[in-house]
TIPAPA-76448 format. One line per 4 residues: number of its first residue (from 1); their letters; for each residue x, y, z of N, C-alpha, C. Coordinates in nm, 3 decimals. Atoms other than C-alpha are relative to their C-alpha. Layout:
NUM	a	X:Y:Z:X:Y:Z:X:Y:Z; ...;
//
This chain:
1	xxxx	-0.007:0.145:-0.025:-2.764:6.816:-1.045:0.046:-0.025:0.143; -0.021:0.043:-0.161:-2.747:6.688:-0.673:0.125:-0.096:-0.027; -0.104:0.070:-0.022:-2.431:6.550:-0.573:0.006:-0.124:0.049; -0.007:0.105:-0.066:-2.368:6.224:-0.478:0.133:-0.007:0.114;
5	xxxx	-0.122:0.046:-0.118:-2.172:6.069:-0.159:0.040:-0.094:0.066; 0.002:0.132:-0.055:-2.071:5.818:0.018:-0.070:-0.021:0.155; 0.062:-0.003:-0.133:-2.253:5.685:0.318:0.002:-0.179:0.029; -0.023:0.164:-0.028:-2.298:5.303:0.480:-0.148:-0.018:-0.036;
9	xxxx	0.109:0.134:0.061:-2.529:5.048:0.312:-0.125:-0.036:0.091; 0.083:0.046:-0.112:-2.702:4.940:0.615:0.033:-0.013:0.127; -0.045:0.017:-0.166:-2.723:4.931:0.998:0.077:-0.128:-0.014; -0.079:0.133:-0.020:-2.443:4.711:1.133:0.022:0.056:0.141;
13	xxxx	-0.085:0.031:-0.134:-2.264:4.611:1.466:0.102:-0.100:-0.025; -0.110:0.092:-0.011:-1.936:4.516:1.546:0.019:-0.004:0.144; -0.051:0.007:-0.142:-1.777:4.396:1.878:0.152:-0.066:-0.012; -0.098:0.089:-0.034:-1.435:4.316:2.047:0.010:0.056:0.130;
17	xxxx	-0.043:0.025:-0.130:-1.277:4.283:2.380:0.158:0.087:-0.010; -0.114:-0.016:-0.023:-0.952:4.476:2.474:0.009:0.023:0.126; -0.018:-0.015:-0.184:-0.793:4.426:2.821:-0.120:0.027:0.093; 0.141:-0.016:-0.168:-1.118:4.353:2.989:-0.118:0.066:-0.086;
21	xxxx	0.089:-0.112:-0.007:-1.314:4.652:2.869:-0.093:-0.033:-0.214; 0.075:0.056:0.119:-1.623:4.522:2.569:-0.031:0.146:-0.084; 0.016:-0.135:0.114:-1.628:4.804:2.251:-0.152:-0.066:-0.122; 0.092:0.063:0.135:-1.929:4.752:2.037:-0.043:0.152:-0.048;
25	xxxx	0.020:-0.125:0.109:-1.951:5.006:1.753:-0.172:-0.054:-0.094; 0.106:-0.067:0.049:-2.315:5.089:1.609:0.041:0.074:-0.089; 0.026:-0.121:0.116:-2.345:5.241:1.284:-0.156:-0.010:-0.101; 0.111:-0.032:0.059:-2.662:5.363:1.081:-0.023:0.117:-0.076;
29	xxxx	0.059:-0.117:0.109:-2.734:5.547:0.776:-0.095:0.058:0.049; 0.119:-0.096:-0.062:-2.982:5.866:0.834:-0.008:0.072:-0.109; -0.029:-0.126:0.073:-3.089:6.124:0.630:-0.040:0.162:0.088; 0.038:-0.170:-0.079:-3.163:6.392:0.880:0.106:-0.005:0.164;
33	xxxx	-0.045:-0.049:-0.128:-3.012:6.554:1.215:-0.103:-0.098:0.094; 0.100:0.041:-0.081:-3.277:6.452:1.391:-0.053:-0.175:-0.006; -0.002:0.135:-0.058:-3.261:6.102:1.337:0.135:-0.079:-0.001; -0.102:0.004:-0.024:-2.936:6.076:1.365:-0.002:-0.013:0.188;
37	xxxx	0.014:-0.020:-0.124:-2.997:6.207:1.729:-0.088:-0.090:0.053; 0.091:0.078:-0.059:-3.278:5.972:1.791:0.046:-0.121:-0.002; -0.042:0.132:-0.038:-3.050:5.678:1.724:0.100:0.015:0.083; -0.101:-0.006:-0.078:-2.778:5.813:1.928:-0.126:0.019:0.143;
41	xxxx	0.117:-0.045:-0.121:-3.089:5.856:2.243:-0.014:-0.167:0.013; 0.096:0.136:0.013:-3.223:5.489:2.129:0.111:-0.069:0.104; -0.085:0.038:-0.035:-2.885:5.329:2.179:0.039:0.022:0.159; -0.056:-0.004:-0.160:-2.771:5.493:2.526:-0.079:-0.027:0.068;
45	xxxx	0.098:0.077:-0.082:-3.104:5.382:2.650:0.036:-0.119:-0.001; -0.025:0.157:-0.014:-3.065:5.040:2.527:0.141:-0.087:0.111; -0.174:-0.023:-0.075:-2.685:5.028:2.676:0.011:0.085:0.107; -0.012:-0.069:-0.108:-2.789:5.215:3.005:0.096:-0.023:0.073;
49	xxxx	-0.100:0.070:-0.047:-2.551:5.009:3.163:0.119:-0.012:0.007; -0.104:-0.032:0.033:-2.273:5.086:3.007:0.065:0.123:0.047; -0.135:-0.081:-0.058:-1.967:5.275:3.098:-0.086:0.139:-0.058; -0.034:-0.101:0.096:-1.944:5.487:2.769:-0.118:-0.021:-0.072;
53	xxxx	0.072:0.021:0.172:-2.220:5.546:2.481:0.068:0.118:-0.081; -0.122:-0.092:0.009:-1.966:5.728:2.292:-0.108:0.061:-0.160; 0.041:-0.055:0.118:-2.166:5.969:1.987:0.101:0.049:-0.144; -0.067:-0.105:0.095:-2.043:6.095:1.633:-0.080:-0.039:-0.136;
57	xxxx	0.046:-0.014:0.059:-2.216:6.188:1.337:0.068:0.098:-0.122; -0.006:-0.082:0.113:-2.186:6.348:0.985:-0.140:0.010:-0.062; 0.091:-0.010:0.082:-2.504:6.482:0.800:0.018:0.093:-0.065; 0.050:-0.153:0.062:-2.596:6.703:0.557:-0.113:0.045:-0.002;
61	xxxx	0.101:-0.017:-0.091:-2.814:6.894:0.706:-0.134:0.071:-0.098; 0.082:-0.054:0.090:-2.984:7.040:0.371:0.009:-0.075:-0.154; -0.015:0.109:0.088:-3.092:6.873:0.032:0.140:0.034:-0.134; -0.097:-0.062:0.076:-2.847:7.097:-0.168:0.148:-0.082:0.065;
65	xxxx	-0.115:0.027:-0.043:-2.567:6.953:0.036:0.127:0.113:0.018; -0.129:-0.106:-0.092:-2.384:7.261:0.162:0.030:-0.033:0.131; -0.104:-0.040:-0.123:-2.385:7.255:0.481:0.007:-0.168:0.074; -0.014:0.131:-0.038:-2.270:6.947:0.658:0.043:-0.036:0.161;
69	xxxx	0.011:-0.041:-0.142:-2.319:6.919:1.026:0.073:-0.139:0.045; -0.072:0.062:-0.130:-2.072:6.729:1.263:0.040:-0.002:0.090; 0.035:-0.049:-0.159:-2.103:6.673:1.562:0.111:-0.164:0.081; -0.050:0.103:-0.075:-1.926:6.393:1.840:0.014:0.056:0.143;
73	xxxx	-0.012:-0.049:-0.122:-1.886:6.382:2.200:0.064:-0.130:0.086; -0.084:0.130:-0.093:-1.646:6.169:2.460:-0.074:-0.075:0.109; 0.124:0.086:-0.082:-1.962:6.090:2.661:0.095:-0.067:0.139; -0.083:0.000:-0.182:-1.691:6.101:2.995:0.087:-0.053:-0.025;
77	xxxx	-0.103:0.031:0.028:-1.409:5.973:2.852:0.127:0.107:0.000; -0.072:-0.112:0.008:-1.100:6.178:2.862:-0.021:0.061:-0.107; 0.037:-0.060:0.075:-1.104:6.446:2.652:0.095:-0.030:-0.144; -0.093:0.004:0.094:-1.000:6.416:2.283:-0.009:-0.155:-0.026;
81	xxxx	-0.060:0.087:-0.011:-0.978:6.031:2.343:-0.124:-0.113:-0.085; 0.132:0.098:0.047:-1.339:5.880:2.205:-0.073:0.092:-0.107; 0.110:-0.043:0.076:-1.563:6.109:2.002:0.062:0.045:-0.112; -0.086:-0.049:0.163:-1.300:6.274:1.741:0.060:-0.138:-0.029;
85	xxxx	-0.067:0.093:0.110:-1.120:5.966:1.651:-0.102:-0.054:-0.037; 0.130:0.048:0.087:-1.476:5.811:1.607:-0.032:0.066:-0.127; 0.076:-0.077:0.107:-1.578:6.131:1.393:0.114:-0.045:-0.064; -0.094:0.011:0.087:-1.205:6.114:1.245:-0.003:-0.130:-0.111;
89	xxxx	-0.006:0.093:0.086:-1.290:5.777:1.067:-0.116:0.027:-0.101; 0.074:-0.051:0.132:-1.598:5.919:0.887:0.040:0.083:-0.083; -0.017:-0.132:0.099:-1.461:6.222:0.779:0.134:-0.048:-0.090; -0.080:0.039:0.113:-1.108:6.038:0.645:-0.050:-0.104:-0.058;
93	xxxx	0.052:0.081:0.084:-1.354:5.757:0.478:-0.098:0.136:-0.111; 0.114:-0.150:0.063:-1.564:6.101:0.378:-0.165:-0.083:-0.010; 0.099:0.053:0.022:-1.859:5.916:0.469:-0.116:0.102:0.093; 0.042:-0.128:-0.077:-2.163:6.137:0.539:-0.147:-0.062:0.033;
97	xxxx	0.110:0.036:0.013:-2.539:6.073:0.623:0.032:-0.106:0.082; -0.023:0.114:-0.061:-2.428:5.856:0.867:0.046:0.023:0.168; -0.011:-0.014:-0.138:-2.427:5.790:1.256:0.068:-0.108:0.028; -0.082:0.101:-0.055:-2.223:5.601:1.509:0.028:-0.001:0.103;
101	xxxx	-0.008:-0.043:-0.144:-2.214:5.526:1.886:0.091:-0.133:0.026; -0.085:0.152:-0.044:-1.951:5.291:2.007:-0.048:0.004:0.207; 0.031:0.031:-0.123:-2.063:5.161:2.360:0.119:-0.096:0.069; -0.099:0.092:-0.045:-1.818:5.045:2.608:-0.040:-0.020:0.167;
105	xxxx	0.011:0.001:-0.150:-1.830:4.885:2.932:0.158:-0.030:0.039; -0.159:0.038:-0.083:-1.515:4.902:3.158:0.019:-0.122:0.060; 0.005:0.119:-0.047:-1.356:4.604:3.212:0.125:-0.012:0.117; -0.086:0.018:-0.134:-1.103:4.742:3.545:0.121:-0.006:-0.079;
109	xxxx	-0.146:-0.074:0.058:-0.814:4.860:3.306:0.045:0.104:-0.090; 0.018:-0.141:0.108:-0.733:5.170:3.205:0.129:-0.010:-0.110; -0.061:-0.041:0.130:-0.627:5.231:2.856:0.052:0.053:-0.040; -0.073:-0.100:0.015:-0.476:5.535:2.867:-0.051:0.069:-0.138;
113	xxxx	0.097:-0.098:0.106:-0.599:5.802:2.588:0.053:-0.043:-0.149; -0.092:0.037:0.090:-0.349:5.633:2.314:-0.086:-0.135:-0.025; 0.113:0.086:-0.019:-0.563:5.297:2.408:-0.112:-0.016:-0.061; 0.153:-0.036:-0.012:-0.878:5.432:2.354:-0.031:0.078:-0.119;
117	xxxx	0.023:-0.047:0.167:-0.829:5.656:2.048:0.002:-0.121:-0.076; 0.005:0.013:0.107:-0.738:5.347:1.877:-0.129:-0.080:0.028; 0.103:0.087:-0.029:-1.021:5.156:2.037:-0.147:0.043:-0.008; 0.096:-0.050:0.019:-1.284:5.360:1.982:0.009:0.062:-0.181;
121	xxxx	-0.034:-0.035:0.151:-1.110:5.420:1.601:-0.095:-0.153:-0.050; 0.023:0.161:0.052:-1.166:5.024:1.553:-0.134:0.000:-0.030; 0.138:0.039:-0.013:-1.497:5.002:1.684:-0.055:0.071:-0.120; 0.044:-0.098:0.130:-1.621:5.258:1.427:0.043:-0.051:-0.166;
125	xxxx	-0.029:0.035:0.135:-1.394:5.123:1.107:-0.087:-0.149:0.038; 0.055:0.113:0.008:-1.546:4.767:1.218:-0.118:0.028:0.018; 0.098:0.029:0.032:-1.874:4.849:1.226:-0.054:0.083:-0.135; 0.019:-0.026:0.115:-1.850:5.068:0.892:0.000:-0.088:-0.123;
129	xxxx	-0.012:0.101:0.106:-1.706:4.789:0.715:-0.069:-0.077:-0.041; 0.114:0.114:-0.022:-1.950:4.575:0.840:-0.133:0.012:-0.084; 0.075:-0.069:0.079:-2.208:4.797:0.710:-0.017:0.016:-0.122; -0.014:-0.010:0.121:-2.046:4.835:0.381:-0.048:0.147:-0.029;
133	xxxx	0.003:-0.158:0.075:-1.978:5.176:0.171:-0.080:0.032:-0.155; 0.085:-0.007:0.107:-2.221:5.319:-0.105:-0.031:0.111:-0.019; -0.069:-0.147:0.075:-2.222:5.565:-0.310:-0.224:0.089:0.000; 0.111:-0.042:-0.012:-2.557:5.772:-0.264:-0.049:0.154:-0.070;
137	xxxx	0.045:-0.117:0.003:-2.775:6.056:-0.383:-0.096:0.011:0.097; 0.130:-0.061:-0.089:-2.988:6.304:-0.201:-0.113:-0.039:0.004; 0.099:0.033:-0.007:-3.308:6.206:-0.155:-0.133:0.092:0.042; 0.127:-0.071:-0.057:-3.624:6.361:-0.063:-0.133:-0.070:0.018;
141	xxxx	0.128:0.076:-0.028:-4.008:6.250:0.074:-0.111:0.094:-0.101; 0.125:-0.113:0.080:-4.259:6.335:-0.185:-0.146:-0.072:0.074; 0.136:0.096:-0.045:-4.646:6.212:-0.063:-0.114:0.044:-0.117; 0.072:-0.028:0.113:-4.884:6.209:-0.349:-0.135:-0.089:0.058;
145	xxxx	0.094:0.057:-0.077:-5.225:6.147:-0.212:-0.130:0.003:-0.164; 0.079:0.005:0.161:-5.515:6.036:-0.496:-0.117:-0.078:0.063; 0.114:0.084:-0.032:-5.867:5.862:-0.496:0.032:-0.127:-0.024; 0.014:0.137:0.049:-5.908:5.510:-0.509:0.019:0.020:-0.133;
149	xxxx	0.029:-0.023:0.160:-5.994:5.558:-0.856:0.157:0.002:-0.100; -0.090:-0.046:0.066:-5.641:5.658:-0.957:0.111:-0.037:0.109; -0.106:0.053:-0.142:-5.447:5.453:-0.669:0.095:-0.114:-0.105; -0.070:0.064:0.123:-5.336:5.188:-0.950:0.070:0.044:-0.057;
153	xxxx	-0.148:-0.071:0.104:-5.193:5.400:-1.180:0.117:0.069:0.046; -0.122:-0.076:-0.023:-5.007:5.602:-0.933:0.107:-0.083:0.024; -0.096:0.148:-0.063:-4.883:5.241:-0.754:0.096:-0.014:-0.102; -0.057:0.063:0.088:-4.785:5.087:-1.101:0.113:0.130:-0.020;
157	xxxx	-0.106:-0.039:0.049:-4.576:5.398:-1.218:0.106:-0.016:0.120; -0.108:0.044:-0.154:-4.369:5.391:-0.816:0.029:-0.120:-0.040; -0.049:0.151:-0.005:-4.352:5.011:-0.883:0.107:0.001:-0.159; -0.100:0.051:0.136:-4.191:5.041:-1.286:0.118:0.115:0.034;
161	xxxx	-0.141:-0.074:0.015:-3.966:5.315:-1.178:0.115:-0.078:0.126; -0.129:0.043:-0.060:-3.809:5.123:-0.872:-0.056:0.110:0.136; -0.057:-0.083:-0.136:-3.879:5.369:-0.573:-0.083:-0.047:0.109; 0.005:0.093:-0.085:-3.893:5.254:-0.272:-0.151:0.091:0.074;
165	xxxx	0.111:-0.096:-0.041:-4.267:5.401:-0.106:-0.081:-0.130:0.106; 0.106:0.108:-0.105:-4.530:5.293:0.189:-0.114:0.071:-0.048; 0.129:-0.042:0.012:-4.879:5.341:0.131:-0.132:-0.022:0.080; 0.095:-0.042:-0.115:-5.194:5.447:0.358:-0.085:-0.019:-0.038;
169	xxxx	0.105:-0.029:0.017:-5.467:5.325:0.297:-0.192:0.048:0.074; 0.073:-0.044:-0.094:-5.777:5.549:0.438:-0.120:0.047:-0.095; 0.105:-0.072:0.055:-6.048:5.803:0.299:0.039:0.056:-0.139; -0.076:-0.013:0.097:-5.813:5.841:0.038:0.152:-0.094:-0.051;
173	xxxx	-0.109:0.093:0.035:-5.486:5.654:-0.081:0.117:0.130:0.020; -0.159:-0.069:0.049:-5.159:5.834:0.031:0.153:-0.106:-0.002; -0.148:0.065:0.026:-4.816:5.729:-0.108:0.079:0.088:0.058; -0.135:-0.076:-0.055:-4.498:5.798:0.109:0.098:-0.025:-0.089;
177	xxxx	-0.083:0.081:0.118:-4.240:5.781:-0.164:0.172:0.055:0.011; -0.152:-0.053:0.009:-3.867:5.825:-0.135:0.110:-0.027:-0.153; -0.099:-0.030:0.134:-3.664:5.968:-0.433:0.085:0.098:-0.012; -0.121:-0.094:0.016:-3.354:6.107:-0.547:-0.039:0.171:-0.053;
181	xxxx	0.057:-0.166:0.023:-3.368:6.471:-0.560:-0.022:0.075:-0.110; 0.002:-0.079:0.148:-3.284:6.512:-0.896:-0.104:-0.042:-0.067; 0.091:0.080:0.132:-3.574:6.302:-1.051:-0.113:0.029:0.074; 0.138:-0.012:-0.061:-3.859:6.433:-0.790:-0.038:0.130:-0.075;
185	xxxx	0.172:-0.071:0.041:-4.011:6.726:-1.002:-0.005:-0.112:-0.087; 0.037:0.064:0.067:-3.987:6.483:-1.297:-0.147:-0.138:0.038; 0.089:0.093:-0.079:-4.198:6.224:-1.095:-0.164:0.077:0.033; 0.117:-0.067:-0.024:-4.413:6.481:-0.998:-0.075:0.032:-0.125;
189	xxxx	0.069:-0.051:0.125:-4.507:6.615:-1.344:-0.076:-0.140:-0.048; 0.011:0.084:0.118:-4.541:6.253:-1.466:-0.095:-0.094:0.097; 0.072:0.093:-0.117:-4.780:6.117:-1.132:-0.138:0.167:-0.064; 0.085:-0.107:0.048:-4.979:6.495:-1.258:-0.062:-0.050:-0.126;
193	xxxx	0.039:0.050:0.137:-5.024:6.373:-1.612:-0.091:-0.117:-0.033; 0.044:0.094:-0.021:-5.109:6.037:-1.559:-0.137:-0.002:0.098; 0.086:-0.027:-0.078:-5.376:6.157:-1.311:-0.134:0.090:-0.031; 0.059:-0.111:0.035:-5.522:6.447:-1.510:-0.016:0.108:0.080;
197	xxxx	-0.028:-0.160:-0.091:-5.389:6.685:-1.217:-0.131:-0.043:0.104; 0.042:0.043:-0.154:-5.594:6.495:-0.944:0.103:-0.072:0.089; -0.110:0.027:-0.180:-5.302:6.410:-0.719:0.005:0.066:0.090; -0.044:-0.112:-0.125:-5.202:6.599:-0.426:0.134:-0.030:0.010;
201	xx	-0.126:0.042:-0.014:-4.833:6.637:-0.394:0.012:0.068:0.113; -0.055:-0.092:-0.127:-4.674:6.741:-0.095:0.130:-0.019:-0.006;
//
């Protein structure tokens, strides 16, 4: 049985002001490394401008949930003073599957590293909160590709079970379908059946 965990609800942003210098915390659920990293890339583009784009992340980097990759970085801040107390608020919320870049521009007063841990703590609990906490399972991408002919029946069962899917339509009908890990062979056997074993699963 796949474990469940906690992670945030939905992208949020928070902002405040201390002594001059503007903190806006970014957070965004992910389920992979790699897009984790592509919103921490998106962001310091968007916020070129900025001082700091400060990174920290938790994933699990496999569907079993062993291994659990975290990562952060002070992005030129003193050391110690921005990227662990960021990570430090996911890991004592134990929230995982989840990214977070607090962006700061200097506003001509330094903070000192006492400052800045808690200001880069804030930014992070205020834009988690913001986000809201939720309790999650693993997930996985199944794609079940079928003829016209048998595009209905696969739709209707995705639509009575609830899962959330995009669909392509081309020379064939493929469904992108996202489901919990524990119920994707079941899905599969029961998109096979209903099909007479003309699907394509991937």
């Amino acid at each position: 049985m796949s474990r469940t965990f906690e992670t945030i609800a939905e992208p949020a942003t928070a902002e405040f002001v201390v002594q001059g210098s503007e903190f806006i915390g970014h957070a965004r659920p992910v389920e992979s490394v790699e897009a984790a990293e592509a919103f921490v890339d998106r962001v310091s583009e968007e916020y070129a401008d900025a001082t700091h784009n400060v990174p920290a992340y938790r994933v699990r980097a496999d569907p079993d949930g062993e291994f659990l990759r975290e990562y952060s970085s002070d992005d030129g801040e003193p050391s110690g003073s921005a990227g662990k107390p960021a990570l430090n608020v996911l890991t004592q919320q134990n929230i995982e599957n989840c990214v977070v870049v607090v962006t700061r521009y200097y506003g001509g007063t330094n903070l000192g590293v006492g400052g800045l841990v808690r200001a880069y703590s804030q930014a992070v609990k205020d834009a988690v909160d913001a986000a809201g906490i939720v309790e999650e399972r693993p997930h996985e991408q199944v794609r079940a590709t079928v003829a016209y002919d048998d595009s209905g029946t696969v739709r209707g069962i995705l639509e009575s079970e609830g899962y959330e899917f995009d669909a392509a339509y081309e020379a064939d009908v493929s469904f992108d379908v996202r489901v919990p890990i524990a119920d994707a062979a079941a899905l599969r056997d029961r998109l096979r059946s209903a099909t007479s074993g003309r699907v394509d699963l991937e």
